[in-house]
PDB file of N, CA, C and O in Angstrom:
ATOM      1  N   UNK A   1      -4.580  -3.650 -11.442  1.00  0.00           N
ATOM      2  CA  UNK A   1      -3.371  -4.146 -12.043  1.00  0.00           C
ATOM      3  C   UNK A   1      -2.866  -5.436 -11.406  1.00  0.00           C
ATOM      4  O   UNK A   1      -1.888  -6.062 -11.816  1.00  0.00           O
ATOM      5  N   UNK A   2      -3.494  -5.716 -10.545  1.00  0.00           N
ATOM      6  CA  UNK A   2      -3.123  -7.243  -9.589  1.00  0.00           C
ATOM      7  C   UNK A   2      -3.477  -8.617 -10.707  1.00  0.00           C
ATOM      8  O   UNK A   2      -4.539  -8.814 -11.297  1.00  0.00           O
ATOM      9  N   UNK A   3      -2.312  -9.388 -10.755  1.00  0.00           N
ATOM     10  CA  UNK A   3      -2.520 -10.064 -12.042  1.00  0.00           C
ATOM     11  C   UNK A   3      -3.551 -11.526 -11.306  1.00  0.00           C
ATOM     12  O   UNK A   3      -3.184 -12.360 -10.477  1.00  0.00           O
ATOM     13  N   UNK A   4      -4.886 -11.383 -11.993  1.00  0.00           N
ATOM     14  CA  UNK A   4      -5.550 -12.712 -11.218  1.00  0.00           C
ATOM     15  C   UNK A   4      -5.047 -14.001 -12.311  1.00  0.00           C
ATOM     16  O   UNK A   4      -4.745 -14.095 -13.501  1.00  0.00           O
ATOM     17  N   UNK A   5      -5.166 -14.934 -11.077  1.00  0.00           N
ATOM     18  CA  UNK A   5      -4.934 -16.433 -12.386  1.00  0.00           C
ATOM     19  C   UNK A   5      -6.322 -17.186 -11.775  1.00  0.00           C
ATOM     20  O   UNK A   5      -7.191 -16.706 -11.046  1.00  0.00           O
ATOM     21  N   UNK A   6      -6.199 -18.599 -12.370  1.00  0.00           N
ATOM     22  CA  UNK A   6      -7.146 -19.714 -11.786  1.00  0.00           C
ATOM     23  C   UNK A   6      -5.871 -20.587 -10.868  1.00  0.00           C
ATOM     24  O   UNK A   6      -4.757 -20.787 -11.353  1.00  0.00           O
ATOM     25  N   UNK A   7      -6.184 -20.942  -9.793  1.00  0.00           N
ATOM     26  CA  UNK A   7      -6.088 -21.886  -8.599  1.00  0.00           C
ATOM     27  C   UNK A   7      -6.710 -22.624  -8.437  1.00  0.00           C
ATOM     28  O   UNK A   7      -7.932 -22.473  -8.418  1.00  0.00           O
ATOM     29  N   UNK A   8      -6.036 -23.872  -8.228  1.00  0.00           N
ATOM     30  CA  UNK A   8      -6.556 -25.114  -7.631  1.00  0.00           C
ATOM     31  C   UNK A   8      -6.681 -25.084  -5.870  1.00  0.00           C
ATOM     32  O   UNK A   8      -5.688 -24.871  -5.175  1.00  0.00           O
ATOM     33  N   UNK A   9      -7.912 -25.306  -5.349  1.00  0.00           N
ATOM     34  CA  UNK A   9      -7.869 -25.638  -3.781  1.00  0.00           C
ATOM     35  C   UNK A   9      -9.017 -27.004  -3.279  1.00  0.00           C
ATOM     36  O   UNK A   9     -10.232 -26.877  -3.127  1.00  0.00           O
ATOM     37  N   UNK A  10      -8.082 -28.472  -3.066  1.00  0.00           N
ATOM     38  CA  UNK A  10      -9.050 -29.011  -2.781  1.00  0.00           C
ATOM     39  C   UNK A  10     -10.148 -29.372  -3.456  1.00  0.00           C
ATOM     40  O   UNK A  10     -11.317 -29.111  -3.168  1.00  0.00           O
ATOM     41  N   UNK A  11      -9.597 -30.180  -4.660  1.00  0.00           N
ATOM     42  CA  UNK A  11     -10.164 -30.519  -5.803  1.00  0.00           C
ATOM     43  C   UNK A  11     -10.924 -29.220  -6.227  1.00  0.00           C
ATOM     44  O   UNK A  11     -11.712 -29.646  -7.071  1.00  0.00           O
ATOM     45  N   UNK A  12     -11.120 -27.937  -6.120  1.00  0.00           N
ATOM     46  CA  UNK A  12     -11.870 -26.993  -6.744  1.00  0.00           C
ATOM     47  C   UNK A  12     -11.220 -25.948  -7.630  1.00  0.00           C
ATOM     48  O   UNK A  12     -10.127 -25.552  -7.227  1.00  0.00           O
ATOM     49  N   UNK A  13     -11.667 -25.438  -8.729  1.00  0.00           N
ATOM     50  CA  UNK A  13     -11.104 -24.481  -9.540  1.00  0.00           C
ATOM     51  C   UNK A  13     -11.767 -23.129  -8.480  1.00  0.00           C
ATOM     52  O   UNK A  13     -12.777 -23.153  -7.777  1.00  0.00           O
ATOM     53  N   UNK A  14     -10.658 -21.880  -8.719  1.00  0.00           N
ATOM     54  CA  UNK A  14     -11.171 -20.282  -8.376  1.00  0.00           C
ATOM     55  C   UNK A  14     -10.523 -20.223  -9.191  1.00  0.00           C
ATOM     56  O   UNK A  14      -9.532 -20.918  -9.414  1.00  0.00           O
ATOM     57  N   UNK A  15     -11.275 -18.754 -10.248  1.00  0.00           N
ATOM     58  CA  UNK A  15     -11.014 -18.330 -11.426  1.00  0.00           C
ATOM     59  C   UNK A  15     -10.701 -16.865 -10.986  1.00  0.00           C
ATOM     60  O   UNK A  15     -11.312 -16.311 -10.072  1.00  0.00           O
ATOM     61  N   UNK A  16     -10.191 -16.567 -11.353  1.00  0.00           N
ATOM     62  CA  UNK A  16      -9.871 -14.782 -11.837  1.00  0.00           C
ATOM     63  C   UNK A  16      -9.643 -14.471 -10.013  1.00  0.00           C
ATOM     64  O   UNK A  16     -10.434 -13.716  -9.447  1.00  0.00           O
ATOM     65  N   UNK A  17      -8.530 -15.119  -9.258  1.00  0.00           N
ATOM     66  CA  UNK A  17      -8.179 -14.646  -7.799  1.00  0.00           C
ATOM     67  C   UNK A  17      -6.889 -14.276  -7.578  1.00  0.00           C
ATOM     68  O   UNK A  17      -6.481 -13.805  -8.639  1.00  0.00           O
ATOM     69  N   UNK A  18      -5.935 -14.240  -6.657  1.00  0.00           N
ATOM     70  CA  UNK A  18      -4.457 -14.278  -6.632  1.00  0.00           C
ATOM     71  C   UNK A  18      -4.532 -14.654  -4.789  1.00  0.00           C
ATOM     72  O   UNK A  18      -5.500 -14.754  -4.034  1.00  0.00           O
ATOM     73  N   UNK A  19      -2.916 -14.799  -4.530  1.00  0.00           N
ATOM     74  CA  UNK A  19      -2.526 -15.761  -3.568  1.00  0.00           C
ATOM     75  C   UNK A  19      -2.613 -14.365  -2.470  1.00  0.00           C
ATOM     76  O   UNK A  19      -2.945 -13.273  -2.930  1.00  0.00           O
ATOM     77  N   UNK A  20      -2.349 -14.494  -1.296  1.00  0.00           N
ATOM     78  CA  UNK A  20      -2.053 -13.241  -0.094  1.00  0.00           C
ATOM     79  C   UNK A  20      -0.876 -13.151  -0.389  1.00  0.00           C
ATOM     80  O   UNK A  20      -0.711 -11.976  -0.717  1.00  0.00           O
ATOM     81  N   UNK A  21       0.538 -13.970  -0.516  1.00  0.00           N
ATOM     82  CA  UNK A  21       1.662 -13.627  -0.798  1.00  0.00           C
ATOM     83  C   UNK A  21       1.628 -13.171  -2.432  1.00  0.00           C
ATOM     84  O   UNK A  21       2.562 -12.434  -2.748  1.00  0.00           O
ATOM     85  N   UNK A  22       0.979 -13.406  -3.162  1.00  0.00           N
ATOM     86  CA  UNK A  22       1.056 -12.581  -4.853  1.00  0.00           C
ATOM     87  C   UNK A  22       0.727 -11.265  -4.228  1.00  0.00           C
ATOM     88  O   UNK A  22       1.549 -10.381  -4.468  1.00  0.00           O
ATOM     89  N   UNK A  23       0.100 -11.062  -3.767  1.00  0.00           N
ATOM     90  CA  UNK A  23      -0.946  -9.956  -3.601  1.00  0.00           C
ATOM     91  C   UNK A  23       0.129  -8.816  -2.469  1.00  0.00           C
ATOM     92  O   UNK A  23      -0.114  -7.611  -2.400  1.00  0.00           O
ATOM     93  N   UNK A  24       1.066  -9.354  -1.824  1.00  0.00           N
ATOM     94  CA  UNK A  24       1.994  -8.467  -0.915  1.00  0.00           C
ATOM     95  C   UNK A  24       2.824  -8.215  -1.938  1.00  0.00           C
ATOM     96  O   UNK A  24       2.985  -7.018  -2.177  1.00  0.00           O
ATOM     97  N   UNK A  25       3.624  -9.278  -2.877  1.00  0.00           N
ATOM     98  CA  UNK A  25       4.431  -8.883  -3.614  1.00  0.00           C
ATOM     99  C   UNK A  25       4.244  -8.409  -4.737  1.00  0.00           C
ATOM    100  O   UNK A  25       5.120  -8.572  -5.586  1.00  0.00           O
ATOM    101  N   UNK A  26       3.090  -7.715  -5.043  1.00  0.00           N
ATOM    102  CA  UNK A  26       2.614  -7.139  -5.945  1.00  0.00           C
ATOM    103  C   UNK A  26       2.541  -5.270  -5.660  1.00  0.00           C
ATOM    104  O   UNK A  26       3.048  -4.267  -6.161  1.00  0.00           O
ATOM    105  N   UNK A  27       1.822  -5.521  -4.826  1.00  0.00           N
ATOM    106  CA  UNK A  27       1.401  -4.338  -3.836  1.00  0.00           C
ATOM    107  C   UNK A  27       2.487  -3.343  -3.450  1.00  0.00           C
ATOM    108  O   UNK A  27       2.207  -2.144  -3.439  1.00  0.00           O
ATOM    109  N   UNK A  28       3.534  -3.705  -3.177  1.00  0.00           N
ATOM    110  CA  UNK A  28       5.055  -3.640  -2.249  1.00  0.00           C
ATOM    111  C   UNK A  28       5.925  -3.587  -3.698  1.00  0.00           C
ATOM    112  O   UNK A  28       6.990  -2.980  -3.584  1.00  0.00           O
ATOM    113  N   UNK A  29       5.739  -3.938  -4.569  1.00  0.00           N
ATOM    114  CA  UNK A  29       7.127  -3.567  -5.884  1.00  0.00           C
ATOM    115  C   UNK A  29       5.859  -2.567  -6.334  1.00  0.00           C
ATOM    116  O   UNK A  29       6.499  -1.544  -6.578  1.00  0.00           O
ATOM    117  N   UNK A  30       4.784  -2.307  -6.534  1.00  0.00           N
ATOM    118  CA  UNK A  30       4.075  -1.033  -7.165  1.00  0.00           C
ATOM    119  C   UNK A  30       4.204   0.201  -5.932  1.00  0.00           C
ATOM    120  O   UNK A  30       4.287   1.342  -6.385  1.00  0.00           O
ATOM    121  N   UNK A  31       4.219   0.114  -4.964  1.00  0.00           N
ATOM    122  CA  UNK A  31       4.363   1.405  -3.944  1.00  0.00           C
ATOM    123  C   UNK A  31       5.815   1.396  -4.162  1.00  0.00           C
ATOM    124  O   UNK A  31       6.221   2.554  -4.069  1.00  0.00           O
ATOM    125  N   UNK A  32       6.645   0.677  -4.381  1.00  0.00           N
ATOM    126  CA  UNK A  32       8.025   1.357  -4.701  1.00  0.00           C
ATOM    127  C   UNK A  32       8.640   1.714  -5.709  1.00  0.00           C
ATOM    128  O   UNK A  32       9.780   2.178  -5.750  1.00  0.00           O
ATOM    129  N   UNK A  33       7.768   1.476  -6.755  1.00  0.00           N
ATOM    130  CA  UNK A  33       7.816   2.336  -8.155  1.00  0.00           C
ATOM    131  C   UNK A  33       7.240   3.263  -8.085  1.00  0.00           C
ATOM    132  O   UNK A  33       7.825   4.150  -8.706  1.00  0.00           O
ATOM    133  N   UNK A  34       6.210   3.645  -7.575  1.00  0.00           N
ATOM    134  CA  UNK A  34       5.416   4.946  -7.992  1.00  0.00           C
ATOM    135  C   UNK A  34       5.771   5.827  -7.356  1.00  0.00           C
ATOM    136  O   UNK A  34       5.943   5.809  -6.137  1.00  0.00           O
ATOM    137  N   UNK A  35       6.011   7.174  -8.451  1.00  0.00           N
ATOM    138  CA  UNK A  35       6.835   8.436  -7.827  1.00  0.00           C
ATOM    139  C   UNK A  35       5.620   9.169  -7.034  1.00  0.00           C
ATOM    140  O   UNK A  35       5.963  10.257  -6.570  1.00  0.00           O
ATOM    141  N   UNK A  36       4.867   8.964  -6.893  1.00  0.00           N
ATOM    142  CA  UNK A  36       3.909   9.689  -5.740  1.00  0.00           C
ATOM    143  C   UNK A  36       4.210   9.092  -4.500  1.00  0.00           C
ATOM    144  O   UNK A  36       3.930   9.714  -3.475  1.00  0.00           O
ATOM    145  N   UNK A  37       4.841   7.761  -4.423  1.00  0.00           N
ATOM    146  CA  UNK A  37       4.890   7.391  -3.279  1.00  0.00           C
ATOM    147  C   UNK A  37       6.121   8.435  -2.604  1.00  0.00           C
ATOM    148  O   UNK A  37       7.139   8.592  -3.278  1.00  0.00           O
ATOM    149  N   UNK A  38       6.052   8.843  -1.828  1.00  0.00           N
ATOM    150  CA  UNK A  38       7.356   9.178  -1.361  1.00  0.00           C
ATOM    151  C   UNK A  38       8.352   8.542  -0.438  1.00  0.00           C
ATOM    152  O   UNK A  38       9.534   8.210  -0.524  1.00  0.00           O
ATOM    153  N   UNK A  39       7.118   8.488   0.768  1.00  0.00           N
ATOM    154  CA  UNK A  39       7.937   7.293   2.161  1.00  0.00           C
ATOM    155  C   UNK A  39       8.669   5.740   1.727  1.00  0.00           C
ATOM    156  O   UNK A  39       8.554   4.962   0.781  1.00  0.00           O
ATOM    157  N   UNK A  40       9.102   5.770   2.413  1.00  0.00           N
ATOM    158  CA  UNK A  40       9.542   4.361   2.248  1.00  0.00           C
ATOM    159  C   UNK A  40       8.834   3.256   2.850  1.00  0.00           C
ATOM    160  O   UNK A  40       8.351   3.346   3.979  1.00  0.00           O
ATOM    161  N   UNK A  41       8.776   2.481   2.319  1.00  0.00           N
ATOM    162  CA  UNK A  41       7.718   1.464   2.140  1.00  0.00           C
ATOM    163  C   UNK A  41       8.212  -0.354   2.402  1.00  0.00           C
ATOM    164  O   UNK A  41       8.737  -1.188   1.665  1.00  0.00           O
ATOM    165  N   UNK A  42       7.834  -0.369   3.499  1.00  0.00           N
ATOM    166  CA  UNK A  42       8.205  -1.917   4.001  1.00  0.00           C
ATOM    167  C   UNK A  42       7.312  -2.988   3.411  1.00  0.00           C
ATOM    168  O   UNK A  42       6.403  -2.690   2.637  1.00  0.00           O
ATOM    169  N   UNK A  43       7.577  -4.276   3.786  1.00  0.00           N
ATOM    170  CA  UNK A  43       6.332  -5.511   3.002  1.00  0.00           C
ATOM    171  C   UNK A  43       5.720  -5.234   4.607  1.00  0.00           C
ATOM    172  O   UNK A  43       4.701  -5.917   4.712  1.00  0.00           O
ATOM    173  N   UNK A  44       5.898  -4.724   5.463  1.00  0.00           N
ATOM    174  CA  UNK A  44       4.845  -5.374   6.535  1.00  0.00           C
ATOM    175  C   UNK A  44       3.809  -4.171   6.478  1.00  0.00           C
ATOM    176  O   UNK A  44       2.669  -4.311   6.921  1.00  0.00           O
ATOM    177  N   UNK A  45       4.287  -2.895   5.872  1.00  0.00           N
ATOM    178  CA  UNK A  45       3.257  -2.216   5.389  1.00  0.00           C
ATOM    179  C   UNK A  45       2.170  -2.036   4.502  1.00  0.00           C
ATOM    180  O   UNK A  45       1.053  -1.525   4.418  1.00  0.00           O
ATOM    181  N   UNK A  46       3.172  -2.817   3.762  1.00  0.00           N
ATOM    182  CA  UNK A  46       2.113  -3.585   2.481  1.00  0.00           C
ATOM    183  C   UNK A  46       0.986  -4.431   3.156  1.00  0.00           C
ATOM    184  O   UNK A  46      -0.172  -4.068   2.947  1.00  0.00           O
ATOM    185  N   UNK A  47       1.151  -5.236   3.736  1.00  0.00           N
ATOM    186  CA  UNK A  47       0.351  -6.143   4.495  1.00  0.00           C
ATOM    187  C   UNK A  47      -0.940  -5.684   4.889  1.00  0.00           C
ATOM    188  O   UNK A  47      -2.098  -6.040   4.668  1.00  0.00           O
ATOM    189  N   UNK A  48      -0.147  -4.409   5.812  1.00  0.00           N
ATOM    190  CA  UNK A  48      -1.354  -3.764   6.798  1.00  0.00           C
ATOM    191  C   UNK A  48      -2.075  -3.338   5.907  1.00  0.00           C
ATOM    192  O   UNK A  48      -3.282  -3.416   6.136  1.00  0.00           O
ATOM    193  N   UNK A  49      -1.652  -2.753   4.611  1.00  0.00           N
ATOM    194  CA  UNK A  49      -2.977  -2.271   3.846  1.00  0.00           C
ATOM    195  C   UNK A  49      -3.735  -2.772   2.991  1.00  0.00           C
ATOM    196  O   UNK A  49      -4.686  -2.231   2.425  1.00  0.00           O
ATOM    197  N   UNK A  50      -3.217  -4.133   2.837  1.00  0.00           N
ATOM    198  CA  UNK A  50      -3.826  -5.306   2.534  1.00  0.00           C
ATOM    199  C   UNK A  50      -4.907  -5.473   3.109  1.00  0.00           C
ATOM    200  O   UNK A  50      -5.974  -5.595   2.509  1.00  0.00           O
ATOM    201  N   UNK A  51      -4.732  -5.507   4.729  1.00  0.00           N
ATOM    202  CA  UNK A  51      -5.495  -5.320   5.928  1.00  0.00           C
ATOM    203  C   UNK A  51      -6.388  -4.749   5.493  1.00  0.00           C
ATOM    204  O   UNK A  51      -7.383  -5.248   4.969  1.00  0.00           O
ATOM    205  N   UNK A  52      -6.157  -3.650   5.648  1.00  0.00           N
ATOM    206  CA  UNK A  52      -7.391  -2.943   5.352  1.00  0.00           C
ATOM    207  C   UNK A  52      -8.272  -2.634   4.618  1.00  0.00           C
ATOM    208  O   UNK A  52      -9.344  -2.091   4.887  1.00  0.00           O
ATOM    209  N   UNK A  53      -7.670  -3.121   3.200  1.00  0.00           N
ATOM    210  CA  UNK A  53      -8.584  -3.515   1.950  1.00  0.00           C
ATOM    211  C   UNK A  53      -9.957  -4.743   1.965  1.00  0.00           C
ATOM    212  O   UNK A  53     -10.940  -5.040   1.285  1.00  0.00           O
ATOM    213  N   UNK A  54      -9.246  -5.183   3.232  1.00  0.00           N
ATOM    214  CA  UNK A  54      -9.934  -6.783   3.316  1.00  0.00           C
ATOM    215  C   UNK A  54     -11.091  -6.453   4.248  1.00  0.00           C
ATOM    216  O   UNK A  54     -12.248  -6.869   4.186  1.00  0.00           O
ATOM    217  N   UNK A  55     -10.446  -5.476   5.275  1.00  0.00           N
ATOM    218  CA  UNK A  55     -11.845  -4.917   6.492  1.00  0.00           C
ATOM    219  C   UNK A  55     -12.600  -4.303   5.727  1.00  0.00           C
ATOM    220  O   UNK A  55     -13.828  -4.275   5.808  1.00  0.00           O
ATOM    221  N   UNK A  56     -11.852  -3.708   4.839  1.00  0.00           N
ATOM    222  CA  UNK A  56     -12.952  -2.380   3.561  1.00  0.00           C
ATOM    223  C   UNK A  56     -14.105  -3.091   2.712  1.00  0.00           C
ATOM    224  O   UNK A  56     -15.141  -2.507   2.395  1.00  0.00           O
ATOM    225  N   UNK A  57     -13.839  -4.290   2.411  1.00  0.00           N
ATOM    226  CA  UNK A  57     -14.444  -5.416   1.760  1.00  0.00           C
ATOM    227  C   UNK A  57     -14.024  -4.727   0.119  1.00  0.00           C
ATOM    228  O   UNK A  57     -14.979  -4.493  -0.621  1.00  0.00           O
ATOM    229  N   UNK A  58     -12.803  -4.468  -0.324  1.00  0.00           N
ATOM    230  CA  UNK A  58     -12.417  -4.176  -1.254  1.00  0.00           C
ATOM    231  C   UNK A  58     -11.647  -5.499  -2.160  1.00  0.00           C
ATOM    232  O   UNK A  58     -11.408  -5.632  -3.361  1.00  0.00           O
ATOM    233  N   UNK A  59     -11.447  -6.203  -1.196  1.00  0.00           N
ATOM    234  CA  UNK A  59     -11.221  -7.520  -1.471  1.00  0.00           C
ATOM    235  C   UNK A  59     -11.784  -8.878  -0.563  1.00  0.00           C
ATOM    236  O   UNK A  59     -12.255  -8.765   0.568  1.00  0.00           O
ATOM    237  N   UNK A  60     -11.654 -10.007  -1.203  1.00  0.00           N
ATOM    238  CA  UNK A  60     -12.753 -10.766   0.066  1.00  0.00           C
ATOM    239  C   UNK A  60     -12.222 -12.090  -0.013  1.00  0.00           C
ATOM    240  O   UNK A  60     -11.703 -11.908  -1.114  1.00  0.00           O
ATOM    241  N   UNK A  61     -11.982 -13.055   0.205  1.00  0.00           N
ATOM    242  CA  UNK A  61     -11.622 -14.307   0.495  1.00  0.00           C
ATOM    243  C   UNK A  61     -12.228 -15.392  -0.629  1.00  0.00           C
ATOM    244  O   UNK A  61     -13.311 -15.903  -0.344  1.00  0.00           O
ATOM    245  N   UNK A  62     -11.658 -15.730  -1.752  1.00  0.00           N
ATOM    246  CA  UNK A  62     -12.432 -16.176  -2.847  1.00  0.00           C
ATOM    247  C   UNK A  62     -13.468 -17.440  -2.529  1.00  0.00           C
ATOM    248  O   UNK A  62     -14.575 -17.766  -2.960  1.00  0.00           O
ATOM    249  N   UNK A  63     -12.713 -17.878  -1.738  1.00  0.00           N
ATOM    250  CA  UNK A  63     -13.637 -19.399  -1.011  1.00  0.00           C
ATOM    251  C   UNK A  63     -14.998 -19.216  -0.051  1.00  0.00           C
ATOM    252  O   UNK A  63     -15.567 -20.063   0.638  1.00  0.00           O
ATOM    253  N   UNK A  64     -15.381 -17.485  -0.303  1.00  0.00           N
ATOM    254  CA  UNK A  64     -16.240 -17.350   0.319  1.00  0.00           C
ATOM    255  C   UNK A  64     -16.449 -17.589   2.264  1.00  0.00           C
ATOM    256  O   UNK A  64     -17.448 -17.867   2.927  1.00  0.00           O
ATOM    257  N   UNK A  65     -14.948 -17.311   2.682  1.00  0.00           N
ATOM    258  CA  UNK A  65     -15.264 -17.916   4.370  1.00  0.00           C
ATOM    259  C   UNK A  65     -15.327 -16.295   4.690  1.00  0.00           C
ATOM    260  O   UNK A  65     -14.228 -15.922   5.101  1.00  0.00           O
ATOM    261  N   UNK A  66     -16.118 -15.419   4.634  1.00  0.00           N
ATOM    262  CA  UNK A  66     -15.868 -14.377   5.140  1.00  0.00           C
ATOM    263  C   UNK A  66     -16.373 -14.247   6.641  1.00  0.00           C
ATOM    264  O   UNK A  66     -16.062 -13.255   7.299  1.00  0.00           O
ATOM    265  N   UNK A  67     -17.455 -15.648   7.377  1.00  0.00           N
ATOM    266  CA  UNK A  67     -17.373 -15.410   8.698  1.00  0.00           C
ATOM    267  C   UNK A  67     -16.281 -15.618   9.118  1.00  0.00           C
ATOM    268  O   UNK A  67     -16.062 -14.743   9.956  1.00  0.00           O
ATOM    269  N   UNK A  68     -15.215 -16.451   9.008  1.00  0.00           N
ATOM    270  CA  UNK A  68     -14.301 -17.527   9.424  1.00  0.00           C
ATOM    271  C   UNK A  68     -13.319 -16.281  10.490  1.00  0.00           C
ATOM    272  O   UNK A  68     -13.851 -15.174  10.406  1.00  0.00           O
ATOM    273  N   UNK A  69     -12.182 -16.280  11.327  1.00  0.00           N
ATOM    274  CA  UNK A  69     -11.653 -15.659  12.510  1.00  0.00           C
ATOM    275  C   UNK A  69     -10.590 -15.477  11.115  1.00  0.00           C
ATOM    276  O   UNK A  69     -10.772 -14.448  10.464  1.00  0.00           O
ATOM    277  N   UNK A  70      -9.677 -16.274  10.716  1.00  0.00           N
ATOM    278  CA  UNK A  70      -8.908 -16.534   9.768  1.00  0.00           C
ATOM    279  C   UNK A  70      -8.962 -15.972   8.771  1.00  0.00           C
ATOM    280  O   UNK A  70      -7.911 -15.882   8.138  1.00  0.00           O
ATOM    281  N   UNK A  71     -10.430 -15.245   8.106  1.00  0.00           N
ATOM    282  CA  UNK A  71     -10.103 -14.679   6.823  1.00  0.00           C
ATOM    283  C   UNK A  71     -10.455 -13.365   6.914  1.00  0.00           C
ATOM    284  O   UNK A  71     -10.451 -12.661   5.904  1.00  0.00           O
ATOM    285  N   UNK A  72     -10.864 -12.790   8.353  1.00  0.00           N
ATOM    286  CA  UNK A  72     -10.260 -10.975   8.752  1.00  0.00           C
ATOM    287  C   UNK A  72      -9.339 -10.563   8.678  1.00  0.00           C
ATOM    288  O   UNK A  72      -9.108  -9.416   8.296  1.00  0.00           O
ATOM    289  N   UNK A  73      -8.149 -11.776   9.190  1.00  0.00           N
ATOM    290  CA  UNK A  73      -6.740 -10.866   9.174  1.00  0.00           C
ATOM    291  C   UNK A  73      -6.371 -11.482   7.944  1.00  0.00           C
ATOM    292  O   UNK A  73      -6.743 -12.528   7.411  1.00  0.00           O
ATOM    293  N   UNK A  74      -5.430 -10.463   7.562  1.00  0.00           N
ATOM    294  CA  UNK A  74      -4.803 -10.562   6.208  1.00  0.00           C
ATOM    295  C   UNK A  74      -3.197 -10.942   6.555  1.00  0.00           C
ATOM    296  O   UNK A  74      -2.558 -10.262   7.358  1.00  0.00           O
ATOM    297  N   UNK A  75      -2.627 -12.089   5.871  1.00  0.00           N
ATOM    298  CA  UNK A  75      -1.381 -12.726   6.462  1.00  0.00           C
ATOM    299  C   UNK A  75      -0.480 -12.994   5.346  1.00  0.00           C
ATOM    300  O   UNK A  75      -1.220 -13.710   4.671  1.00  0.00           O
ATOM    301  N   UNK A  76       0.699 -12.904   4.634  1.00  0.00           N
ATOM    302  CA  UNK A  76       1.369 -13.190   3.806  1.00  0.00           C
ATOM    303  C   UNK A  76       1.599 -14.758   3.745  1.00  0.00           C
ATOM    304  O   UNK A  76       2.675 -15.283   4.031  1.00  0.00           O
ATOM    305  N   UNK A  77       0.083 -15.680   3.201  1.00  0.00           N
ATOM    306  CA  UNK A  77       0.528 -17.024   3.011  1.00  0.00           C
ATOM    307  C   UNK A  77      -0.553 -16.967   1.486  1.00  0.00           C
ATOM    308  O   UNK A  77      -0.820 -16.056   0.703  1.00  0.00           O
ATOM    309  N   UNK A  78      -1.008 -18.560   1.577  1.00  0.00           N
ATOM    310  CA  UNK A  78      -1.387 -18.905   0.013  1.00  0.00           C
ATOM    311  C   UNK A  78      -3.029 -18.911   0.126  1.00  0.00           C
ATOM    312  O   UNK A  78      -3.665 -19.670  -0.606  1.00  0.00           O
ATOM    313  N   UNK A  79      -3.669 -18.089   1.015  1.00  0.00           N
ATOM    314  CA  UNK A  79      -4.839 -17.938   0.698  1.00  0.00           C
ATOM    315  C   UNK A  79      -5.261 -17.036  -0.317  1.00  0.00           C
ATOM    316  O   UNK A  79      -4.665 -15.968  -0.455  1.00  0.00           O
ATOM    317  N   UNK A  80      -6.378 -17.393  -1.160  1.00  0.00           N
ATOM    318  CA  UNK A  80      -7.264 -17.249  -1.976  1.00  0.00           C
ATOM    319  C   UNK A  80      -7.837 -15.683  -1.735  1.00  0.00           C
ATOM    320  O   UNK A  80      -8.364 -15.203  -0.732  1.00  0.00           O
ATOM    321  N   UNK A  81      -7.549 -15.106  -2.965  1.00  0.00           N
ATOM    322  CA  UNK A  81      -8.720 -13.564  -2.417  1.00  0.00           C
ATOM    323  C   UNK A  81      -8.979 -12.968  -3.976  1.00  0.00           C
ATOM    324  O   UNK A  81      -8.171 -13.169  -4.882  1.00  0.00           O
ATOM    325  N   UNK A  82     -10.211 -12.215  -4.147  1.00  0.00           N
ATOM    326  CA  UNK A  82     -10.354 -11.639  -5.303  1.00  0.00           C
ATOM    327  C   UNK A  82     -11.185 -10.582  -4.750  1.00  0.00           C
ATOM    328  O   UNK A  82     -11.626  -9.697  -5.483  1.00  0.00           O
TER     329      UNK A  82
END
């Protein structure tokens, strides 16, 4: 349900990705709608399981840097991921 668009980075098109901050504020208003969720639910929790989607390789860094130090951790800015 994560809405992908196309992005511009550095004269290049990525098609069908979304931003790390789309992707928290996406994540974080759906865990606080859904009545299964019960706990309460912070954005820095959102994050972490962002996190861990990204160690899971459930999501991956659209620009392809998956050696890079920078695109393990998962950070609420405007990087690229699908």
């Amino acid at each position: 349900g994560m809405p992908l668009k196309r992005h511009w980075r550095n004269f290049r098109t990525y098609t069908d990705c979304f931003t790390a901050s789309d992707a928290v504020d996406w994540l974080y208003a759906y865990l606080k709608t859904n009545p299964n969720v019960t706990a309460k639910i912070s954005k820095q929790q959102a994050i972490l399981l962002l996190q861990i989607f990204l160690k899971d390789k459930l999501i991956e860094d659209a620009r392809g840097n998956s050696g890079d130090k920078c695109s393990k951790e998962f950070q609420d800015d405007d990087r690229l991921y699908r």
